[in-house]
C-alpha positions in Angstrom: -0.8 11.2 -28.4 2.9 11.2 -27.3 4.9 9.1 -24.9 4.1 11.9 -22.3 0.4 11.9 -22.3 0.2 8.0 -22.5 -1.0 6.8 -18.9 1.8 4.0 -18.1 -0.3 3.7 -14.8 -3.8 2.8 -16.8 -1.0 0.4 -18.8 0.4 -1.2 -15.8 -2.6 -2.3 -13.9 -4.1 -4.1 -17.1 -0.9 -6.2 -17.5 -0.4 -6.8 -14.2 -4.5 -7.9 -13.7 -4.0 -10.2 -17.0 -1.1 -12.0 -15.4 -3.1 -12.6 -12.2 -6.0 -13.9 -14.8 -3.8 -16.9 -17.1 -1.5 -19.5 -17.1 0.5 -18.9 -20.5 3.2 -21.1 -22.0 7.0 -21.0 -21.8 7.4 -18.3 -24.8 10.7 -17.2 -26.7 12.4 -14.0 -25.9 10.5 -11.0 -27.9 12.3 -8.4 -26.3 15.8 -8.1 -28.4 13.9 -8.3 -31.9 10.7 -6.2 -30.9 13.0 -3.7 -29.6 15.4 -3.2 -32.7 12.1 -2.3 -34.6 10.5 0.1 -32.5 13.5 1.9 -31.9 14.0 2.4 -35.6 10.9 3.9 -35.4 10.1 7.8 -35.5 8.6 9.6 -32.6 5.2 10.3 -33.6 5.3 6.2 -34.9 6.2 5.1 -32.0 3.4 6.5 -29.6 1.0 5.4 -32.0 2.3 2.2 -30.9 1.6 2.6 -27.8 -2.0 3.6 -28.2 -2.4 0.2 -30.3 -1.1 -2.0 -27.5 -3.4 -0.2 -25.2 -6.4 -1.3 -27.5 -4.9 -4.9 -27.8 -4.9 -5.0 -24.3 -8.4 -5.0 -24.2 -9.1 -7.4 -27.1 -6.7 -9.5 -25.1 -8.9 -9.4 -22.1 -12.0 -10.6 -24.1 -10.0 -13.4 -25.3 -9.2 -15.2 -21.7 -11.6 -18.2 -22.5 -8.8 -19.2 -24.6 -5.6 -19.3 -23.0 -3.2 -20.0 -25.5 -4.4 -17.2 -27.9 -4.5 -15.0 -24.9 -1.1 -16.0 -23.0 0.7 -15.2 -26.8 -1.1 -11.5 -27.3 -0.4 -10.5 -24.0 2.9 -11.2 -24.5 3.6 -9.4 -27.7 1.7 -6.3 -26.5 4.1 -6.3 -23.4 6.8 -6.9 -25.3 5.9 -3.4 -27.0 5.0 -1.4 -24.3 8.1 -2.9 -22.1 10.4 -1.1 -25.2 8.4 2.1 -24.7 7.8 2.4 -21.0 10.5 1.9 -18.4 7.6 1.9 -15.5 6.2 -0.8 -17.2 9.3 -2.7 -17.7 9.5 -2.6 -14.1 6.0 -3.7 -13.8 5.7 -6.7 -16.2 9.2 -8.1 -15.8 9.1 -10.5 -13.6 6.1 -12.6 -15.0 7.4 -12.2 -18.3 10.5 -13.7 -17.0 13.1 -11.2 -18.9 16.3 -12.2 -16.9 18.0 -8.9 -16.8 14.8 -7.4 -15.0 13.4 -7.9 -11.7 10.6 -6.5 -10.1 9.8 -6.0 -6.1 6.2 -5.5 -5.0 8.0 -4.4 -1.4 6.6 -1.3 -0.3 9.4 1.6 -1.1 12.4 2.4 1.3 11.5 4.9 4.2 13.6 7.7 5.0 14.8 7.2 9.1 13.4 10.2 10.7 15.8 10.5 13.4 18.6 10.7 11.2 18.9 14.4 11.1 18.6 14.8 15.2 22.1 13.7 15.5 21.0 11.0 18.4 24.3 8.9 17.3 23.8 5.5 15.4 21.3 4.2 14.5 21.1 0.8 15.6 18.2 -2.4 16.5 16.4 -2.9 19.7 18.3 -5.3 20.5 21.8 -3.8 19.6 21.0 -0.9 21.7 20.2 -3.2 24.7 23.4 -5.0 23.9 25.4 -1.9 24.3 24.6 -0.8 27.6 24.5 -2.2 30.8 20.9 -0.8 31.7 17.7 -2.1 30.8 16.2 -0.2 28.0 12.6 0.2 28.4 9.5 0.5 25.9 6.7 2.8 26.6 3.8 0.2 25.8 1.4 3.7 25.3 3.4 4.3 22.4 4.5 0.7 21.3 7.1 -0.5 19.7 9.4 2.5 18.3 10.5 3.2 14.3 13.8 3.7 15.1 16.4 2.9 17.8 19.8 5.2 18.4 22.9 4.3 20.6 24.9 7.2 21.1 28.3 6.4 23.0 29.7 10.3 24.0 26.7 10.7 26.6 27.1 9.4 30.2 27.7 5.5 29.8 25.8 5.5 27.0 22.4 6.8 25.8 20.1 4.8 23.8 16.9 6.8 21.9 13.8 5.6 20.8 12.2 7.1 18.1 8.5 7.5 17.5 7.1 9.0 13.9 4.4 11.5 13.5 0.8 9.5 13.3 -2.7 10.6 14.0 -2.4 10.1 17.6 0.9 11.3 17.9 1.6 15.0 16.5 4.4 16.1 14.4 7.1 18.1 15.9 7.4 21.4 14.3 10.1 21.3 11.8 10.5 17.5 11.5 8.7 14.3 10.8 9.1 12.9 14.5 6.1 12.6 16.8 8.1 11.1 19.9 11.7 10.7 21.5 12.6 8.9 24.4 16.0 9.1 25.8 17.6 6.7 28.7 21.1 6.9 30.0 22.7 6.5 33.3 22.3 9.5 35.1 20.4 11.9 37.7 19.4 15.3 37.4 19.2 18.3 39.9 16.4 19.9 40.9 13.8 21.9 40.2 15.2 25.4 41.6 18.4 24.6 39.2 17.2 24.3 36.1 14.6 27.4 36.6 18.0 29.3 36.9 19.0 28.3 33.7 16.1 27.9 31.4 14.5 31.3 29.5 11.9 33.4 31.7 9.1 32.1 29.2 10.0 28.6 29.9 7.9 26.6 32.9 9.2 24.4 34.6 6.5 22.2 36.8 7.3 19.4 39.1 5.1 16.5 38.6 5.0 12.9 39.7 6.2 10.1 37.6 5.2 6.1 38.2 6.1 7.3 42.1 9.1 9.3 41.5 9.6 13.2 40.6 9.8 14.4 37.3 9.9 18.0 35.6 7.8 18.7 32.9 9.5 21.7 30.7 7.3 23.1 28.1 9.7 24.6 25.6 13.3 23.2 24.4 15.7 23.3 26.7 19.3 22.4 27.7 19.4 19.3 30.0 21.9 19.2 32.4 22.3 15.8 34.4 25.2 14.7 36.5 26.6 11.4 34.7 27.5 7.8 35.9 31.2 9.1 36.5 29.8 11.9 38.5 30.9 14.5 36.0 28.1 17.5 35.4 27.2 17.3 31.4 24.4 18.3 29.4 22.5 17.7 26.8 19.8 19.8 24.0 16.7 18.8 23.8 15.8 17.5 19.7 12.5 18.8 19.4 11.2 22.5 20.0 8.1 21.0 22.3 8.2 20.6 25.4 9.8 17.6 27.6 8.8 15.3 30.8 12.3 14.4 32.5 12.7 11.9 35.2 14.9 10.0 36.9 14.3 6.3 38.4 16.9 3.6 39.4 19.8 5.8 38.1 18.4 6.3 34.5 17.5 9.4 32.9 14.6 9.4 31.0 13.5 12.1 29.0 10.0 12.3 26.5 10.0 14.8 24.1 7.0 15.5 21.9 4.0 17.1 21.6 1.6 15.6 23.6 -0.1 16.8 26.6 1.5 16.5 29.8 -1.7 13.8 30.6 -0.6 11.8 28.0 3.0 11.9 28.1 2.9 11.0 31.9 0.9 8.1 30.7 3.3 7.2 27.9 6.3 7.9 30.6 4.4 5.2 32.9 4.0 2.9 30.5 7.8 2.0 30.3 8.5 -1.7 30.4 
């Protein structure tokens, strides 16, 4: 058996189930000492090592109805496999209390999803809210979002809310994003306009919005809007689905994603 083939994972859950199981002593540091040896050790040695703290593992277990005989095994068997195995290290560490070594049960760091959008910085909910002088709204049919982005160079300010891909919300093709809402003080033109500008395969269908008109485009597109200033701008669209628009109170709202328009004209009334 060599280091490879061991399974650290089998390893790893017996330690960490034996330190739910005892209370052990205070014990001295094993680490420096057991360490020197095993490293003096040849290959071949050494993962037999390994397979014998595997096996004292399970005498150990058998031995819990005495916790001082137990409490010191386990630790000397750890003390061998933490040399050997730097998952386990990780693993064992902190009830072993090795000082240099730490261990988080936290669930791993996630990779923001909107970061490759370019939808400006990414900031809190309440940062975002902070930044502009609009009320940022949350569509309740979505809840609350992953991820919030202020972006200063559009209009007075756009803030986006960004939604991950989940069973009831589809993945965007080409990215890990179910949902993006944008909001920024603005109005767009109408309907007649933007069929001018968009592709001949693209539709562009009025359709009302919590009592206001909105455009539902079905493919990406290029949103033009005049700003708060009054200047004409525009601005892409992020995902390659298609995109309810409206406009209420002065604020540009956009949903891209790849719902139906039934359900993102629910999501886009939602908004509170």
């Amino acid at each position: 058996m060599t280091e490879r083939e061991f399974d650290h994972s089998r390893m790893e859950n017996a330690l960490r189930s034996l330190a739910r199981a005892i209370d052990y002593p205070e014990t001295p540091d094993l680490a420096p000492a057991v360490r020197t040896r095993i490293e003096a050790r040849p290959a071949a040695t050494r993962a037999g090592l390994l397979r014998r703290a595997e096996m004292g593992l399970r005498r150990a277990a058998l031995a819990l109805r005495q916790p001082a005989f137990a409490a010191t095994a386990i630790v000397v068997i750890a003390s061998v496999f933490l040399m050997m195995s730097p998952a386990a290290r990780t693993a064992v560490a902190d009830w072993l209390g090795f000082d240099d070594v730490r261990v988080s049960f936290d669930d791993p760091p996630v990779r923001p999803v909107g970061g490759e959008l370019q939808l400006g910085r990414r900031v809190s909910l309440s940062e975002a809210r902070s930044a502009v002088s609009f009320d940022v709204l949350v569509p309740e049919e979505l809840g609350a979002p992953d991820e919030v982005y202020y972006n200063s160079f559009v209009s007075e300010g756009q803030v986006t809310l960004v939604y991950r891909a989940r069973d009831d919300l589809p993945r965007a093709r080409g990215t890990r994003v179910g949902a993006i809402v944008t909001q920024f003080e603005a109005n767009f033109l109408d309907q007649q306009f933007y069929e001018k500008f968009v592709r001949s395969s693209t539709t562009v269908q009025e359709v009302p919005v919590a009592g206001v008109r909105g455009l539902w485009i079905n493919q990406s597109h290029t949103l033009i809007f005049r700003g708060a200033d009054g200047s004409i701008d525009n601005e892409d669209s992020r995902l390659s689905g298609p995109s309810l628009v409206w406009e209420k109170d002065g604020i540009l709202f956009r949903l891209e994603s790849s719902l139906s328009l039934t359900r993102a004209v629910a999501a886009a009334e939602s908004l509170r």
